[in-house]
N, C-alpha and C positions, 0 to 999 in steps of 0.2 A: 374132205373138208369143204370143195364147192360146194358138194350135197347138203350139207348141214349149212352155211349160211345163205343156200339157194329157200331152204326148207324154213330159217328163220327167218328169213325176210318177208315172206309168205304168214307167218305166223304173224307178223308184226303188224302187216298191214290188218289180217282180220281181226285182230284185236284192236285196231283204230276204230275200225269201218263198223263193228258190230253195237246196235242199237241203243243207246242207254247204256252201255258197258256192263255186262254181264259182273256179278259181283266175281271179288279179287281171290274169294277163297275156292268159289264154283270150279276157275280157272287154272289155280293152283293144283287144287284135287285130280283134274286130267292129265297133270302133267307127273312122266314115270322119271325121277331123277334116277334111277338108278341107268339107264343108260345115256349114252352121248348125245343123242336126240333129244331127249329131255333135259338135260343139263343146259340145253343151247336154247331152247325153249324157254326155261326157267329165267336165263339170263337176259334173254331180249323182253320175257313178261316184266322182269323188276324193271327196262330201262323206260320202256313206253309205256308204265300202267299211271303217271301221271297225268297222260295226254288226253285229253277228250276233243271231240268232233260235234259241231252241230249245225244247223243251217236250218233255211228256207227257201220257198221260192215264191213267186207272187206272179201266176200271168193270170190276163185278165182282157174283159173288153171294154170299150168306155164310147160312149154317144155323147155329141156335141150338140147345141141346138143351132150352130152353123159349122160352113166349112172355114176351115184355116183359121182358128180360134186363135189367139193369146191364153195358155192357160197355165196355171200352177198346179193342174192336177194330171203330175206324171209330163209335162211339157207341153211344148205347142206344136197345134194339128197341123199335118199338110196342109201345104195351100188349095188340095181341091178336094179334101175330105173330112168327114165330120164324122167318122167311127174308125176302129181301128182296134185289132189285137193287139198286146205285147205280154211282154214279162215288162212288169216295174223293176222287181228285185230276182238275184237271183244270190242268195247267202249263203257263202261255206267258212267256218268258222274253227280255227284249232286255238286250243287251250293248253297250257303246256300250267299246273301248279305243284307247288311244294308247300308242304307242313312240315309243324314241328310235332315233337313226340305228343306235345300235349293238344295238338289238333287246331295249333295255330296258322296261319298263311305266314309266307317269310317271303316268297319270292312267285309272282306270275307274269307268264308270257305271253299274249294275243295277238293272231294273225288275221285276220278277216278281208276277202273281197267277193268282188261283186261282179256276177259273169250275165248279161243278156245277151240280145240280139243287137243291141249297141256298142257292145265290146266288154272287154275286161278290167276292171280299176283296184286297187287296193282303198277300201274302208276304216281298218283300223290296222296301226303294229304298231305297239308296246309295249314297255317293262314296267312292273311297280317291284317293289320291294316292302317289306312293312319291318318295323324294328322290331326286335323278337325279346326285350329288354320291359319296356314299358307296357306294349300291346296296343300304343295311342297312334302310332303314325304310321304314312304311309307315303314312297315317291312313286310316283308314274312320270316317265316321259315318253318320246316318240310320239306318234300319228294317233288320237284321240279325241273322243268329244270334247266341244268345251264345256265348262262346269258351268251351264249360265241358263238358268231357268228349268221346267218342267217338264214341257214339249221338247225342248233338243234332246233331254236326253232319256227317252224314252221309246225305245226300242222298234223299229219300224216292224218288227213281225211281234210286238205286242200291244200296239197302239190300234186302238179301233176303228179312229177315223183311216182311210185310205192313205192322205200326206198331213203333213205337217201346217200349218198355218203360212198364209202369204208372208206374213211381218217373220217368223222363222228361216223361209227360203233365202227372204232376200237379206237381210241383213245378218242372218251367221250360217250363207249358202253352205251347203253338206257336211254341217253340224261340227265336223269336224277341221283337226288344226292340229300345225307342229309347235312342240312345247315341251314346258316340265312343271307339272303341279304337286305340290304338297298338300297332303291331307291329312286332318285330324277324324279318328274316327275308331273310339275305344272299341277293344274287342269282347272286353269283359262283361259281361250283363248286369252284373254287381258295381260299376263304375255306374257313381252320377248323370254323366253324361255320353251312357250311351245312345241315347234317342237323337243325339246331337251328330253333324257329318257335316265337318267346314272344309271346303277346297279354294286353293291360293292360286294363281299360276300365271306365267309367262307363256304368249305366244305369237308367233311370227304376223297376226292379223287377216291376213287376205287366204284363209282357209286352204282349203283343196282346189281352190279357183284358178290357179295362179302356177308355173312351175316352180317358184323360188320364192322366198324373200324378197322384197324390191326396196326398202329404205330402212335404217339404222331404229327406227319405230317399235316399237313392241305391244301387243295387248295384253294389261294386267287383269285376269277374272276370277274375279272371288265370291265365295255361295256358300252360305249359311242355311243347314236346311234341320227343318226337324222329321224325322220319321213318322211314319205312323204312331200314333198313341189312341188308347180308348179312352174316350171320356167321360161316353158313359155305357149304358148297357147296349150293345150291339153299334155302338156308334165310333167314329173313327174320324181322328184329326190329324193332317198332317200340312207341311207347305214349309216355306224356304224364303228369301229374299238374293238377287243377285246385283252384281255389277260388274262393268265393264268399263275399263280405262286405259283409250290407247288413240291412234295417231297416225298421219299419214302423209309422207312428205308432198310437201306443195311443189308441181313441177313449172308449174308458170308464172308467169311473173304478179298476176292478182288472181282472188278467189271471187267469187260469187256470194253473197249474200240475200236473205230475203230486207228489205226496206220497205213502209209502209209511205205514200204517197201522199201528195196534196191532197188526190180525190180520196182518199181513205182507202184504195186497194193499196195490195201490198204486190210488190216483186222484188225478182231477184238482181241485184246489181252490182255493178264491180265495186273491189274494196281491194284496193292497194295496201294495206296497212303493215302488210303482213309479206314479208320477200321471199323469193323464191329458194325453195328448200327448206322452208319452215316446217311447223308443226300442224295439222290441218286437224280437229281433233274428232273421233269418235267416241262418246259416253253414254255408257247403255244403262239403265235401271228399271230393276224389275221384280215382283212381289210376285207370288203365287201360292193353292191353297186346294186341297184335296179334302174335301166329306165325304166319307164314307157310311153306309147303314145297312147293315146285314139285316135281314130278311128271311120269309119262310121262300120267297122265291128266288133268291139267291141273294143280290143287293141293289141299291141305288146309291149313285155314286154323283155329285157334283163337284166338278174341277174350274178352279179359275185362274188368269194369270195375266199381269198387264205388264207393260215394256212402256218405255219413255225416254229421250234423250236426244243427242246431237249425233246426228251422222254426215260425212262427207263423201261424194259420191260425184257423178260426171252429171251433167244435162240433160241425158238419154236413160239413166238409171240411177237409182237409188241404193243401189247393192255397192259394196267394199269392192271398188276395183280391184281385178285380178292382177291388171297388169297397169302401170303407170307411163302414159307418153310425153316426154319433154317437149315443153311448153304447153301442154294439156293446162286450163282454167277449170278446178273444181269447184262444186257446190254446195257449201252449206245448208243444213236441212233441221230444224226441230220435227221428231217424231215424236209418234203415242202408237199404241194397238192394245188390242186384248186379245183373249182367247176364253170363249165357254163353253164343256162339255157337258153334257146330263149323259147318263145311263144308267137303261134300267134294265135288271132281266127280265123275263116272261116267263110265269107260270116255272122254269126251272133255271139254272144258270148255263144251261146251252142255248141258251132264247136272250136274245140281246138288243132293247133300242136303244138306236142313236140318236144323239140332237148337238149338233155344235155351229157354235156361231164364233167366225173370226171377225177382224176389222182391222185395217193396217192402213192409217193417215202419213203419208210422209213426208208432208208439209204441213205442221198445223197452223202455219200464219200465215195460209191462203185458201181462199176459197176458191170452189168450184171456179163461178164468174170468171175468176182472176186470170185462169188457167187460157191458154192461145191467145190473150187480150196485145194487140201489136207493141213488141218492144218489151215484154213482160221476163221473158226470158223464163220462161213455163212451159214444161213439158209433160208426156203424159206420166213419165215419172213423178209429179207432184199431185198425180187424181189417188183420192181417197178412197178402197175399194171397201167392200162388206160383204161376206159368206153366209149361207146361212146352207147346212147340211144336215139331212137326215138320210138316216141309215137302218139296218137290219143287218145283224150278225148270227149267224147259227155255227155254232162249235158242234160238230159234228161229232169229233173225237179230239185227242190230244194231240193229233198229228195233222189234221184236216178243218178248214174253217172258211164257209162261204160269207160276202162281206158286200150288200147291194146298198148303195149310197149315191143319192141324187144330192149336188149342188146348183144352189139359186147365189148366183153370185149380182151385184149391183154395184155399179161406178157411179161416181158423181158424174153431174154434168158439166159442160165445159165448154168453151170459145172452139176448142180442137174440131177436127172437121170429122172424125173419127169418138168424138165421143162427145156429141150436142145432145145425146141420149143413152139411154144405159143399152150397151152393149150385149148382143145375146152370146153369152158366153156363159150357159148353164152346161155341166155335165154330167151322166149317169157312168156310176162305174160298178161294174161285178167284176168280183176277182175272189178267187179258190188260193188260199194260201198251204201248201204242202213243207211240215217241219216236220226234222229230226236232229 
C-alpha cells in the first residue's frame, strides 16, 4: 500500500509538470487497469487531469544613462550604478478548472506567484464560478486584477513593451487587489451579446501595497468592454471604457488642495472643510481602443487608452498610500495620462517593432514653473513626465522571446533643485523571456 501511493504520487506530479499536458486519452491508453498499479494510476489521472501548470521567467540587463536613477522600468538603480542584471519576473502559475458535460466552465481556481532574486510574493488567488443555468454570469473573488483599463490587464509575459506605463504603476500599483466582481459575459456564440464582457466589483483600494485594509472605504470598478470584432476585411476592432469609484479616509485634521493665486500660479493649500476621518475621494475614468490589420506580414496593431480623474495621495507621492499615518495632511490631485502603442511585424510574425509613448500629468492645474516656487507646497510628485519607447521583439519559438527596448523618458522642468532640467534617466533593457 506505501508502494502504490509512493508510485502515485510520483505519477501525479509528472502529469502536472509535463509540457502542454499530453492529451487525456494518450494517457489513459498507458495505463493497464487490470492490475492495482493501474487502478491507483487511473485514479490519481481522473483526480488531477483538471490541473494545468504554466509560467514564465523574465531576466534581463538594463543600462541607465546615469547612476542611481529614479526609474519605472523594473525600479530604481543603486545609488552607484547604472547597469545591472536581474530577473524582472519569475511566474509559476496552477489552474485548477471544471466543465459541464456540455463543455461549459462552472467553477475555476488560480494560484500564481512571483519568485526573483528579490524574494517571493503571491500575484494572483482566486475563485470564479459561472452559473451553469443561463451561461451569462460569472463571480471571481479573492487576490485579482482590477477590471480597469487595457494595460492592467494584460499579461506581463504577453505584453510587448517591457512594464506597464508610469500612470499604471502608480495609481493602480501591482494591478492587482482584494475583492469580489461580478461579470456578465455570454457563453453562447449565438447570444446577441456575446462580443460584450461587463465587470462590477468591490475592493479593498490600496492594492498589494499595503498589509491590510486601513479604512471602512471601498473601490467600486466597473468596465465595459467589447471584444475583438472584424469590421472589415482583415481589419479588427476592439476597446472598452472604465471606472473607478472609491475613497480614503482623511487622517488629519485638513487636506491639501490645489488654489489658483493672485499671480495666477496655482498651489496647493490647506482646506479645512472637510474633518478628520472623512471621505478623501479617488475617481478614475478611462476609454481605450485596439486596431487591428492582418497582413501578408503578420499585422499591424495600434492601441490606445487615456485615464483621467481625482486622486489622493501624500506630498511625496502620488500613488494610493499603502499605509495611512494619524494625523498625515493628504493631497488632492486632478490627473490625465494616456498610453500609445504601434506594432508592426517584419517581413514575418516573429519579427516585431515597437513604438510606445506614455505620458502621466498628476497635477494638471499646475505647471512646471509652479513646481519648488517657496510656499507652493509642490513636490516632485506633481512633475509631469513623458516616455517615448522603442523596441524590437523576435519570437524565437513559442517558448522563447528576446525583447531590446530603449527608453527616452523627459520631465518637465521646475523651481526643484533636482529637476531645473530633464533628467537623464533614459534606459535600455534586453531581456530573454523563457515560458511554459
Amino acid at each position: 500500500m506505501r508502494n502504490l501511493k509512493l508510485r502515485s504520487a510520483v505519477v501525479a506530479l509528472l502529469l502536472c509538470v509535463t509540457p502542454c499536458f499530453v492529451e487525456a486519452q494518450f494517457l489513459m491508453d498507458m495505463i493497464d487497469t487490470t492490475k492495482d498499479i493501474g487502478r491507483g494510476m487511473l485514479g490519481v489521472f481522473k483526480k488531477y487531469d483538471h490541473l494545468t501548470i504554466g509560467g514564465y521567467m523574465q531576466p534581463q540587463f538594463q543600462y541607465a544613462s546615469d547612476t542611481g536613477i529614479n526609474s519605472y522600468s523594473g525600479g530604481n538603480f543603486p545609488a552607484s550604478s547604472n547597469n545591472r542584471f536581474m530577473f524582472r519576473r519569475g511566474r509559476v502559475r496552477f489552474d485548477y478548472a471544471r466543465f459541464t458535460k456540455d463543455d461549459y466552465p462552472f467553477v475555476q481556481f488560480a494560484f500564481q506567484f512571483d519568485g526573483t532574486e528579490r524574494g517571493v510574493n503571491i500575484r494572483d488567488f482566486w475563485g470564479r464560478v459561472w452559473d451553469t443555468k443561463w451561461h451569462l454570469f460569472a463571480l471571481t473573488t479573492g487576490m485579482f486584477a482590477r477590471p480597469f483599463g487595457y494595460e492592467i490587464n494584460l499579461s506581463s509575459g504577453d505584453r510587448e513593451a517591457p512594464e506597464r506605463g508610469r500612470m499604471s504603476q502608480i495609481l493602480l500599483r501591482t494591478e492587482r487587489d482584494m475583492g469580489a466582481m461580478l461579470s456578465f459575459e455570454p457563453q453562447e456564440k449565438s447570444n446577441r451579446f456575446h462580443q460584450v464582457k461587463l465587470d462590477a466589483g468591490f475592493f479593498n483600494g490600496q492594492g498589494l501595497t499595503g498589509p491590510n485594509d486601513y479604512d471602512r472605504y471601498k473601490d467600486f470598478i466597473g468596465q465595459i468592454r467589447w471584444k475583438p470584432s472584424q469590421i472589415s476585411h482583415n481589419l479588427f476592432l476592439s476597446g472598452g471604457v472604465s471606472i473607478l469609484n472609491g475613497g480614503i479616509r482623511q487622517p488629519g485634521s485638513y487636506r491639501y488642495v490645489s488654489v489658483k493665486t493672485a499671480s495666477g500660479n496655482y498651489q496647493m493649500m490647506k482646506d479645512s472643510s472637510h474633518a478628520t476621518g472623512s471621505k478623501m475621494p479617488r475617481k478614475y475614468q478611462g476609454i481605450n481602443a485596439q486596431l487591428r490589420w492582418k497582413n501578408r506580414w503578420g499585422a499591424t496593431e495600434l492601441r490606445g487608452e487615456y485615464w483621467q480623474g481625482t486622486q489622493t495621495a501624500t506630498l511625496a507621492s502620488s500613488e494610493t498610500p499603502p499605509t495611512l499615518v494619524n494625523g498625515e495632511n493628504l493631497y488632492k490631485r486632478s490627473f490625465n495620462g494616456v498610453f500609445v502603442t504601434f506594432l508592426q511585424n517584419i517581413v514575418n510574425d516573429k519579427n516585431q517593432l515597437l513604438i510606445k509613448y506614455d505620458m502621466y500629468d498628476p497635477n494638471t492645474e499646475v505647471k512646471g514653473i509652479d513646481i519648488g516656487q517657496t510656499g507652493s507646497n509642490l513636490s516632485a510628485a506633481d512633475i509631469k513626465f513623458e516616455t517615448l519607447g522603442t523596441g524590437f521583439l523576435r519570437h524565437i519559438n513559442e517558448n522563447l522571446k528576446v525583447i531590446l527596448f530603449y527608453e527616452f523618458v523627459a520631465n518637465e522642468k521646475t523651481e526643484l533643485p533636482k529637476y531645473t532640467a530633464d533628467v537623464k534617466d533614459n534606459v535600455f533593457t534586453c531581456r530573454l523571456q523563457f515560458r511554459f
